[in-house]
Backbone as a chain_set.jsonl record, in Angstrom:
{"seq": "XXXXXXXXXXXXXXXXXXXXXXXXXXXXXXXXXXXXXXXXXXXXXXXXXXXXXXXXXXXXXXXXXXXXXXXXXXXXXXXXXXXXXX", "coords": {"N": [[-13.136, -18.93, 15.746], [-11.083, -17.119, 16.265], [-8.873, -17.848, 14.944], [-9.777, -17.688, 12.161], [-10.607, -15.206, 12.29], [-7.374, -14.056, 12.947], [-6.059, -15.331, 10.528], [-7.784, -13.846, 8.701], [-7.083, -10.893, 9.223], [-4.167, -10.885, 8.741], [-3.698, -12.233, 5.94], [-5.325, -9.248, 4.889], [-3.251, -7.301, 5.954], [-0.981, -8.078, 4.639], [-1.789, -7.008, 2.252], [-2.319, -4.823, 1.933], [-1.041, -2.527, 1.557], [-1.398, -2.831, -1.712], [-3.739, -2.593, -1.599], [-4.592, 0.146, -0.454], [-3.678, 1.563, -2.769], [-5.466, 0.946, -4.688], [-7.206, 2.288, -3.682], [-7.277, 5.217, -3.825], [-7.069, 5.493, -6.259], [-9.423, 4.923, -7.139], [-10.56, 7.095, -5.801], [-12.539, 9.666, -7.276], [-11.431, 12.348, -5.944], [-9.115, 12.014, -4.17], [-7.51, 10.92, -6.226], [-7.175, 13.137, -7.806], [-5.631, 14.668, -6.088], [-3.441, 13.08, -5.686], [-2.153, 12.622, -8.335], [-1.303, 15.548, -8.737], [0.095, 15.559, -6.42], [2.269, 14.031, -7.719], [3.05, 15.033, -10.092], [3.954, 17.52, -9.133], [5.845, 17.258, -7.459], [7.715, 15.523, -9.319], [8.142, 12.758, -9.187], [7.343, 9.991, -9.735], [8.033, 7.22, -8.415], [9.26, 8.386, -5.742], [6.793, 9.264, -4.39], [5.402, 7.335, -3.711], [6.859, 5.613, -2.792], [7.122, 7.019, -0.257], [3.722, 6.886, 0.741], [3.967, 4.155, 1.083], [5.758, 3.958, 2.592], [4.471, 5.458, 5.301], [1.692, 3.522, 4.965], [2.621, 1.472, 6.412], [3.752, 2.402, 8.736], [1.658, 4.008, 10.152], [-0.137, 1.799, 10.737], [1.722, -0.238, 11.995], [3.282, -1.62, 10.912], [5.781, -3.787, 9.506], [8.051, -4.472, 6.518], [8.333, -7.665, 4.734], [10.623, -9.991, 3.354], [9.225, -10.484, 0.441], [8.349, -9.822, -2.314], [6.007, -8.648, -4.052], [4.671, -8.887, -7.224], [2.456, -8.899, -8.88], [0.087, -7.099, -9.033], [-3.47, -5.162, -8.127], [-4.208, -2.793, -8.556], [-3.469, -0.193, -10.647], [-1.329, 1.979, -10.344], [0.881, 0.946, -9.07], [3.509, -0.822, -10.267], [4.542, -2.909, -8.066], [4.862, -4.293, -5.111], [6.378, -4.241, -1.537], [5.322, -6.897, 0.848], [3.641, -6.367, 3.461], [3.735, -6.631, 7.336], [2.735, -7.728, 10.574], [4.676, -5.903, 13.241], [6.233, -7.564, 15.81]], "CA": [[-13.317, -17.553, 15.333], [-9.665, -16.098, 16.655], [-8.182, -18.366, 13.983], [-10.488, -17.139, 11.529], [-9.902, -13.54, 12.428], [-6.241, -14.056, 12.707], [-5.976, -15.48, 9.294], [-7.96, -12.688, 7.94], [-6.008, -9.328, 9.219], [-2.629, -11.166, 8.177], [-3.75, -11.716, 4.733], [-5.268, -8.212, 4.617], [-2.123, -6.797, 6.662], [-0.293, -8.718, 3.499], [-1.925, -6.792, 1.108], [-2.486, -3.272, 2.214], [-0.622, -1.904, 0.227], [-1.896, -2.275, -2.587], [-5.571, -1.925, -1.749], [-4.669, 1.353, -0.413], [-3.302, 2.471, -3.655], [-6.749, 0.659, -5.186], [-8.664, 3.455, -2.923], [-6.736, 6.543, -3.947], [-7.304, 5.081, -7.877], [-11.108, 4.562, -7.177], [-11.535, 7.872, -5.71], [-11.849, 10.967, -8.088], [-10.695, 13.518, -5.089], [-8.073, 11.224, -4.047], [-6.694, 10.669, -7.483], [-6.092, 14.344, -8.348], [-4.464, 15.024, -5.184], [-2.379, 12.298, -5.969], [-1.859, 13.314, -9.834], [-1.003, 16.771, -8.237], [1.826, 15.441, -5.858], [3.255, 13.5, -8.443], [3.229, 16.582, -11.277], [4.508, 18.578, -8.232], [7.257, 16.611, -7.306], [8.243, 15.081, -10.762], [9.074, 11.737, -9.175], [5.933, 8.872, -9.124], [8.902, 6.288, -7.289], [9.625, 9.149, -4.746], [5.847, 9.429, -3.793], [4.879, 5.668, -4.217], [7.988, 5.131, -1.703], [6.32, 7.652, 0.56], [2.701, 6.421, 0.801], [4.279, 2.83, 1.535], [6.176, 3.802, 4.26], [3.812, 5.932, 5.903], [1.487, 2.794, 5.441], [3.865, 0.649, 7.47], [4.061, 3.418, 9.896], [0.453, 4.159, 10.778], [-0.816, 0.4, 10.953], [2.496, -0.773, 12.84], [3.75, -2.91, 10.086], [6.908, -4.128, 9.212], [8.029, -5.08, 5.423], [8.877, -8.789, 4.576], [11.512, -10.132, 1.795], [8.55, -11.408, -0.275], [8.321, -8.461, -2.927], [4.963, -8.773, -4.764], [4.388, -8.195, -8.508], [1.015, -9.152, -9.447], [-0.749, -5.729, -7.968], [-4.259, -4.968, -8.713], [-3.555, -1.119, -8.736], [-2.839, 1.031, -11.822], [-0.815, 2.812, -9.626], [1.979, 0.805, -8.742], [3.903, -2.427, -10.523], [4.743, -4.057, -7.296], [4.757, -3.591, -3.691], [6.702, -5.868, -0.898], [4.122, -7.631, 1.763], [3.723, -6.07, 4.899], [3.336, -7.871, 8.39], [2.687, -6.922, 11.807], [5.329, -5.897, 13.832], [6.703, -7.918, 16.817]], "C": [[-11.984, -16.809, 15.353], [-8.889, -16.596, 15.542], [-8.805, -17.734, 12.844], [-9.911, -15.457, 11.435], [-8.554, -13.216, 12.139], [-5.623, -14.023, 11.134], [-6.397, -14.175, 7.807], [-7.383, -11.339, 7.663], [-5.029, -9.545, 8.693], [-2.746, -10.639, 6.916], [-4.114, -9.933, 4.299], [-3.799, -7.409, 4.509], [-1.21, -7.24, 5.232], [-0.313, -7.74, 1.94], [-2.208, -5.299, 0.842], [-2.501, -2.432, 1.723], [-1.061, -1.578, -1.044], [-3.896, -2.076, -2.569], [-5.51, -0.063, -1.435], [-4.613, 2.02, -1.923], [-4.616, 2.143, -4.613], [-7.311, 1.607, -4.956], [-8.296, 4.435, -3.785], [-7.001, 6.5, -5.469], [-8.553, 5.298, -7.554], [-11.789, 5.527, -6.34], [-11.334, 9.206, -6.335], [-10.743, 11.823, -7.086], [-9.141, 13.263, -5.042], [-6.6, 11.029, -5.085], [-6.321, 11.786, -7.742], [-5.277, 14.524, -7.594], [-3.255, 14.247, -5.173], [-1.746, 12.647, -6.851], [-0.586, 14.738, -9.163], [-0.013, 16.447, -7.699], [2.736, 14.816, -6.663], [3.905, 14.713, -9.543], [4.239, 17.404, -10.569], [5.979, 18.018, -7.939], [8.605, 15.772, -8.187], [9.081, 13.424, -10.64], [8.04, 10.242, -8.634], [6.785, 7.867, -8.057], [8.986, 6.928, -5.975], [7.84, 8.956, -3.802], [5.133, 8.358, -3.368], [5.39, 5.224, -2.763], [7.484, 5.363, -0.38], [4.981, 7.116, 1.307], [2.649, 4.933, 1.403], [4.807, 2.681, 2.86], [5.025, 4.734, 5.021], [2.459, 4.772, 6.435], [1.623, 1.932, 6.758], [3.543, 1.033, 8.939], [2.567, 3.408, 10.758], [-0.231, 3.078, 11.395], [0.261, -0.392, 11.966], [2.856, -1.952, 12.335], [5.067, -2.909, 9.466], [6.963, -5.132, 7.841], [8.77, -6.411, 5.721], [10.269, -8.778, 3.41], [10.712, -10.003, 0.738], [8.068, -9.826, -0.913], [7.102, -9.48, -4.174], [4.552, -7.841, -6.323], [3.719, -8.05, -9.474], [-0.277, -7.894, -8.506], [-2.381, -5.804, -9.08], [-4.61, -3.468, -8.797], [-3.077, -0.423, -9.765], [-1.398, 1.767, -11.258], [0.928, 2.089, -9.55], [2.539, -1.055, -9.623], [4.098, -3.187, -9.714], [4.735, -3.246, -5.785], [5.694, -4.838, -2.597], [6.059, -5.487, 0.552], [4.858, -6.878, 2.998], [3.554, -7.021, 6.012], [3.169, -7.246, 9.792], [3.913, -7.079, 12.368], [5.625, -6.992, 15.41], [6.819, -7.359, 18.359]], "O": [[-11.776, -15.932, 14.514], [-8.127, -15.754, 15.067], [-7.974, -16.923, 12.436], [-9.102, -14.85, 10.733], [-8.293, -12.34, 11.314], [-4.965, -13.119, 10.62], [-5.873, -13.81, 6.754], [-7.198, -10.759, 6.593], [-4.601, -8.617, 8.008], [-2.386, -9.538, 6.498], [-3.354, -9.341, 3.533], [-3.278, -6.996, 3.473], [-0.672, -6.22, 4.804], [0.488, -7.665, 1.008], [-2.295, -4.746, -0.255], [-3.382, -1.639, 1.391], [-1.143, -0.438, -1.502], [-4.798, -1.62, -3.271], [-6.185, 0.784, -2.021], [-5.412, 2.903, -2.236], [-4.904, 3.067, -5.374], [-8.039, 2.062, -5.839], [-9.112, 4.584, -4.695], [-7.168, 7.611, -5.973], [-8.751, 6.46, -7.908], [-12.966, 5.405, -6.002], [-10.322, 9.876, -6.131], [-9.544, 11.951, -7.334], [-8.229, 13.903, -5.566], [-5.384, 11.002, -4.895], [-5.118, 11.87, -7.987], [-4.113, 14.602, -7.987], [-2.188, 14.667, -4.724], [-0.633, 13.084, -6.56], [0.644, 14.727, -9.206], [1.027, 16.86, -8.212], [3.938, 14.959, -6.442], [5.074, 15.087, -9.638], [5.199, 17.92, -11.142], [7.043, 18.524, -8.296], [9.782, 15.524, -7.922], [9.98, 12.938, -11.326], [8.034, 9.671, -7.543], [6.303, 7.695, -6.938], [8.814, 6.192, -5.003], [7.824, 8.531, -2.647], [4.189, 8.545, -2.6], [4.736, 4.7, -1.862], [7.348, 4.504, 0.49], [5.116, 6.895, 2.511], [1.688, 4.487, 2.029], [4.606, 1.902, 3.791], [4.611, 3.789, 5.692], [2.057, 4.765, 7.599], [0.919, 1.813, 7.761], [3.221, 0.359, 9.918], [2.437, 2.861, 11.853], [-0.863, 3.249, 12.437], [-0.253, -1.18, 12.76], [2.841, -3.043, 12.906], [5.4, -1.883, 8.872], [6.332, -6.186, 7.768], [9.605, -6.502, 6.621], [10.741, -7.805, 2.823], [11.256, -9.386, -0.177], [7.581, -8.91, -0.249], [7.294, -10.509, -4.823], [4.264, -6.655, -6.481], [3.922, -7.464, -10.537], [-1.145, -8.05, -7.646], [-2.498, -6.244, -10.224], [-5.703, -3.273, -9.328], [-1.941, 0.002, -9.558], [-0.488, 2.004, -12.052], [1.94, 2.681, -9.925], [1.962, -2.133, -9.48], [3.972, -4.357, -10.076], [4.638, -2.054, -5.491], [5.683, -6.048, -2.823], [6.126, -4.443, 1.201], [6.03, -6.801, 3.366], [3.246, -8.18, 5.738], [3.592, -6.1, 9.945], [4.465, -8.167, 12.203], [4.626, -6.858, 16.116], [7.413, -8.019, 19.211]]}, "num_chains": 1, "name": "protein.A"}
C-alpha cells in the first residue's frame, strides 16, 4: 500500500501543475478571475509564472530540470515537473 501511495502523490506531485491550471480552465468563476488578472496586468507569462511558483510554495515542492510540453491545459504550453522537497 505505502508503495502504492508513494508512487501515486509523486506522479500527481509531477503533474500539479498543470491540473491546477486544468481547474481554473474548468471553472467558470475561476476562469474570469483569471481572464481579469491577465487583462489587468497585460502579461499571461508574468501570471502563469506566478500561479507556478505559488504552487511550489504552498505544497512544499521543488522544480526539477525535466520541463514538460505535452500539457493538457489551454492555459499554458508547458510547465517544468515539480517534486517534493528534501
Amino acid at each position: 500500500m505505502y508503495e502504492f501511495l508513494n508512487r501515486l502523490f509523486e506522479k500527481f506531485e509531477s503533474q500539479i501543475t498543470d491540473s491546477i491550471f486544468c481547474f481554473i480552465q474548468n471553472d467558470k468563476e475561476l476562469m474570469k478571475a483569471y481572464l481579469d488578472l491577465v487583462a489587468e496586468n497585460g502579461n499571461l507569462q508574468y501570471i502563469n509564472s506566478h500561479i507556478a511558483q505559488e504552487i511550489a510554495k504552498r505544497y512544499h515542492l521543488e522544480s526539477t530540470s525535466n520541463h514538460i510540453e505535452n500539457t493538457q491545459s489551454n492555459l499554458i504550453l508547458s510547465y517544468t515537473e515539480l517534486r517534493k522537497t528534501n
